[in-house]
C-alpha angles and dihedrals in degrees: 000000000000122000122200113221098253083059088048095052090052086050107063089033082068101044090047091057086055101102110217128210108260110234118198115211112214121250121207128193122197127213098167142023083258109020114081130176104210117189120206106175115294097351125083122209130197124206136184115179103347090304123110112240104181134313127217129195131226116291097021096106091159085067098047091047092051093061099036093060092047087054091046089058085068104100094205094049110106097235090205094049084051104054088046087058097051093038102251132102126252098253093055085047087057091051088051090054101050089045081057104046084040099049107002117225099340100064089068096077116123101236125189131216103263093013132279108313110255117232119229124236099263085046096056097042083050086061098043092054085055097044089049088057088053107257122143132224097277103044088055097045085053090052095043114027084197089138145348114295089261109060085046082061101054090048087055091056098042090056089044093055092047086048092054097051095039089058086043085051092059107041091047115122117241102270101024126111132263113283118219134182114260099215113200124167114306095334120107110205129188117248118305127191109282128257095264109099105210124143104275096054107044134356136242096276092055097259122145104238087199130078102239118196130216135210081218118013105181111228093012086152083083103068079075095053094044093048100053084051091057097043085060081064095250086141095044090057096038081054089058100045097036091076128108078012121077132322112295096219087059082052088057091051090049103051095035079065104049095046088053089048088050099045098050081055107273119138108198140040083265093081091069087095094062091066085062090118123142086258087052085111096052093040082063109032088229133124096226124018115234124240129231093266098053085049088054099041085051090054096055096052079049098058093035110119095018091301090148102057087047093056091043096058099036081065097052095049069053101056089042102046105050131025086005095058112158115242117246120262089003124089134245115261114213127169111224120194149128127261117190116224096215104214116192090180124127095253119089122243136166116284128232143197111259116182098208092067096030090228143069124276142177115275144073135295112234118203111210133184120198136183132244090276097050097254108145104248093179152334141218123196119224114195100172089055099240122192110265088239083072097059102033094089087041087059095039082055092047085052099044090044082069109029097037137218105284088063118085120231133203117199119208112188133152130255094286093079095035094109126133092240096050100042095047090051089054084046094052087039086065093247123133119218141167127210142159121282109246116230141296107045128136125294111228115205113244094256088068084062096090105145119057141178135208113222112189139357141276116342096357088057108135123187128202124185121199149150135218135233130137131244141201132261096200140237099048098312087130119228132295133189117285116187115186118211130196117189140206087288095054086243111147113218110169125213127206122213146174098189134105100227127122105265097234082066090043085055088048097056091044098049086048086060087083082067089065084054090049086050092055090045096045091039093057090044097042111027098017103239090169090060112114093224087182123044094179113115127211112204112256113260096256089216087062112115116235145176100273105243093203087055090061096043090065091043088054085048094042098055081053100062095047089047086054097044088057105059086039086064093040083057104044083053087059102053126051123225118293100031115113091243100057088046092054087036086056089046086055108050083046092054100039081045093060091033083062091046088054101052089039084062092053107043097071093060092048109061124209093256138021145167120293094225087056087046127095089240081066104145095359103070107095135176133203120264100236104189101101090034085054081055097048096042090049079053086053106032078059097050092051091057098048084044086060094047095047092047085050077065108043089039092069087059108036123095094214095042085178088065097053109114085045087063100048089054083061092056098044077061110047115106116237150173132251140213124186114213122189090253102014139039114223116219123189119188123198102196131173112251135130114255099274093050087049090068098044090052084056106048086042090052087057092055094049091049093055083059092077097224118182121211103239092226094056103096085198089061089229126188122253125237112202112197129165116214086203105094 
């Protein structure tokens, strides 16, 4: 089709009187390598690190100087970079600073010669007209002119704040006390319980007894967190053991903090601090947050009178009887080994051997049992560094103490506990148990391999081919299974084994020991269970036997000398009779020689180990006091389960299953929203994640809703909603 010019000009005289939504592209002005100021229209958002930390619109210059001075306290923060970024100079930013050091807060009040210029009636009822229909402070101040922007914007406020208790007004239950809006820089939040402490509103202990709900709750991801905690029965058993201790509602509070601390990365009590947002209070439905001394000093009351090790075992009879049953006629697979605790501090404490260094260090040696699937159960600390045969029958007894007697358990545990002794005192227990077979033992030529199994799929296939016989522990220890394997790389590794399984399924559990190994990995990385948690030391009991430090200093002499007496003879074989080096050669292997007599004479008279007290380290040995780190670990050890189960989930979903742990991270710290229901408390995340992780976080957050989670500090029990606002 062909158009003349005068159509044409029709044409676009019609298309130029078409008015067109005005989109506003957002901004963003960076001041950091991870601060940004980000601009959308009239309204002004802040960001550190990805996460929000308040918005402000246009006109509200109290709430942008609120958070301007807060960033400024940072000293690394490049004060000229961050004024550019919020529009100002430096100067005025300086100005800003001293205000603030001089009044606080309120001194950042923009104030005007003759005070702020009060509306009339009509003129407020005109605003408010504009602010029902949706329109902000600017758009209306654009539209009437009536005042300055920022008057416009008190009066906002000031209607958004009546609103919000109107509609809290509305929707109290009979009896209960007047709501009111909490109003922080730049965050609207829905009604909260009033100033006014009385007893129906808080208690005592300054703890809020109602769910309140928030329009932005910072770190909201970690409700989930907290309430699948709680569903494991962390709270149940805190309740038992808090009497007679400290409030339970200031145990809630604790422990809601911790977990949350937990869940946004941080690894110690001392994080905390990091959940310190303007919706602190909301996160935790408290009324204060509590500091990284009150955390500690609860801990302690916690852990007063064994209370520890009470709370730590009643989890475990927890683990074990309710998601973790064990299945009838078949045993109980746990993973037992040691884990060192490697400490750098000024005291001194026993050292251990720690592999990974191939030498001893200072620290502690940590005994962990894990399930089947590689979730922690417990843990016992061992600073004296015991074998792992000597604690191997004390571990069996914990176990049996839950499961009973009737249940059958199988024991999987490294090298370090595959001793005759050990393995023929699990057998005559009556556990089963299945180890490595400790070198040398006899290499079988690749024809005797005539079983195999197939482990995987696909390219991560692995075959390992192996045959069965049985061998003897000496002197009469009887016989056990053992069950030689060669791999891929026709490399022969022999396990030993009292139990009755097939041993295909024998390969399979030792194989999944290496998942005990990923879980203390992942546990130091993710939940910190190296942390000290507790640098308070306790003396060593003198009476305690140790390792005699003089002894090993004249082995280590002695080995010297011989090493000295050797290259001194390889020497003296080099050179003939006559030549400088023989005859110093000759002056070296006599020396080294009585050097050897010497330390021969001593060592009879110093014994391999000793009392502490009649050692040179009396009164200076110490040891950690590991009652409020044996609290903190059972709150770990729990996280990290309800962290697995909720990674089962969001790995079904996932399409990396392998990430899914990183993914969940994401969501315990998404900000949120949350709307409290008379039987239900909606709850709406707004998590980073690409497109396709956005649909897996929402189809996830369906499944954990069906679970039917309650929050531990809703006394309604109320069921949790769990929404993501990323489609």
């Amino acid at each position: 089709m062909r158009l003349d010019s005068c159509h044409l000009r029709r044409v676009m005289a019609k298309t130029s009187s078409l008015r067109f939504a005005k989109v506003d592209s957002p901004v963003t002005r960076w001041f950091s390598s991870r601060g940004s100021v980000v601009q959308r229209g009239s309204t002004t958002q802040v960001f550190v690190g990805g996460t929000l930390i308040g918005s402000f619109e246009d006109g509200e210059q109290f709430e942008r100087n609120a958070i301007l001075v807060q960033l400024a306290d940072d000293p690394r923060c490049h004060l000229g970079r961050l004024a550019d970024a919020f529009g100002m100079s430096t100067e005025r930013l300086r100005q800003l600073r001293r205000e603030y050091e001089q009044g606080g807060l309120e001194a950042l009040r923009p104030g005007q010669s003759g005070g702020p210029r009060r509306l009339s009636e009509r003129e407020v009822a005109r605003l408010e007209r504009l602010f029902a229909r949706g329109m902000r402070p600017r758009e209306a101040h654009e539209q009437l002119k009536v005042a300055s922007l920022s008057t416009i914007s008190r009066a906002y406020r000031a209607w958004r704040a009546r609103r919000s208790e109107e509609r809290a007004a509305s929707s109290a239950p009979i009896g209960s006390a007047e709501s009111r809006t909490l109003t922080l820089p730049g965050i609207e939040m829905l009604p909260t319980s009033g100033d006014v402490e009385t007893p129906s509103t808080a208690t005592a202990a300054g703890l809020v007894d109602e769910v309140r709900g928030g329009a932005f709750v910072q770190h909201l991801g970690t409700w989930l967190l907290i309430a699948m905690v709680a569903r494991l029965g962390l709270y149940k058993a805190a309740e038992t053991i808090a009497v007679n201790r400290a409030p339970f509602e200031l145990v809630r509070v604790g422990f809601d903090a911790t977990i949350a601390a937990f869940a946004i990365g941080e690894r110690a009590l001392e994080g905390v601090r990091r959940l310190r947002t303007p919706t602190a209070k909301l996160l935790l439905q408290s009324t204060s947050v509590p500091s990284p001394d009150s955390l500690r000093a609860l801990m302690d009351d916690l852990s007063a009178d064994l209370g520890a090790v009470g709370l730590h075992f009643s989890m475990l009879r927890r683990y074990l009887d309710g998601d973790r049953e064990l299945a009838f006629g078949e045993p109980g697979v746990f993973y037992v080994d040691n884990h060192l605790r490697r400490y750098t501090g000024k005291h001194l404490i026993r050292k251990g051997w720690r592999m990974q260094d191939k030498r001893a260090v200072p620290g502690v040696s940590d005994y962990y049992v894990h399930d089947v699937d590689g979730r922690p159960l417990f843990r016992i600390d061992v600073p004296s560094h015991d074998s792992l045969p000597q604690w191997m029958m004390p571990i069996v007894n914990q176990l049996r103490a839950v499961v009973g007697d009737e249940d059958r358990l199988l024991l999987a545990f490294d090298r370090g506990g595959a001793f005759p002794e050990t393995m023929a005192t699990l057998r005559d227990e009556g556990c089963e148990f299945v180890t490595y077979e400790r070198a040398p033992y006899p290499r079988l030529p690749k024809s005797a391999f005539t079983s195999s199994v197939t482990f995987g799929e696909g390219d991560d296939a692995e075959t390992i081919r192996f045959t069965e016989s049985r061998t003897n522990l000496k002197k009469g220890r009887g016989r056990v299974r053992r069950i030689a394997m060669l791999d891929e790389e026709d490399r022969q590794v022999n396990l030993l084994a009292s139990s009755e399984l097939p041993p295909e399924q024998v390969i399979a559990i030792v194989l999944g020991r290496w998942r005990q190994e990923n879980a203390f990995k992942h546990g130091n990385e993710r939940w910190g269970i190296n942390h000290l948690d507790a640098r308070k030391v306790v003396p060593v009991d003198p009476d305690q036997v140790m390792p005699n430090p003089a002894r090993r200093r004249l082995d280590i002499a002695r080995r010297a000398a011989n090493v000295r007496e050797g290259q001194a003879r390889c020497v003296l074989a080099r050179y003939e009779e006559g030549h400088p080096l023989h005859e110093r050669a000759l002056r070296e292997i006599e020396a080294a020689l009585e050097e050897e007599r010497e330390i021969d004479a001593l060592r009879p008279s110093v014994p391999k180990h000793a009392r502490v007290g009649d050692t040179e380290l009396a009164g200076k040995l110490v040891r950690h006091d590991g009652r409020r780190k044996l609290i903190v670990d059972t709150i770990r050890i729990a996280c990290a389960n309800a962290e697995s189960d909720l990674a089962q989930i969001l790995a079904g979903y996932s399409a990396k299953p392998r990430e899914a742990k990183k993914l969940l991270a994401n969501i315990f710290r998404s900000p949120g929203r949350v709307r409290v229901n008379t039987t239900s408390l909606t709850i709406d995340l707004a998590p980073a994640s690409t497109r396709r992780e956005a649909r897996a976080i929402a189809n996830f957050l369906r499944d954990v809703s069906r679970l039917n989670l309650t929050l531990p500090g809703d006394p309604r029990c109320r069921k949790l909603r769990f929404r993501s606002q990323i489609q």
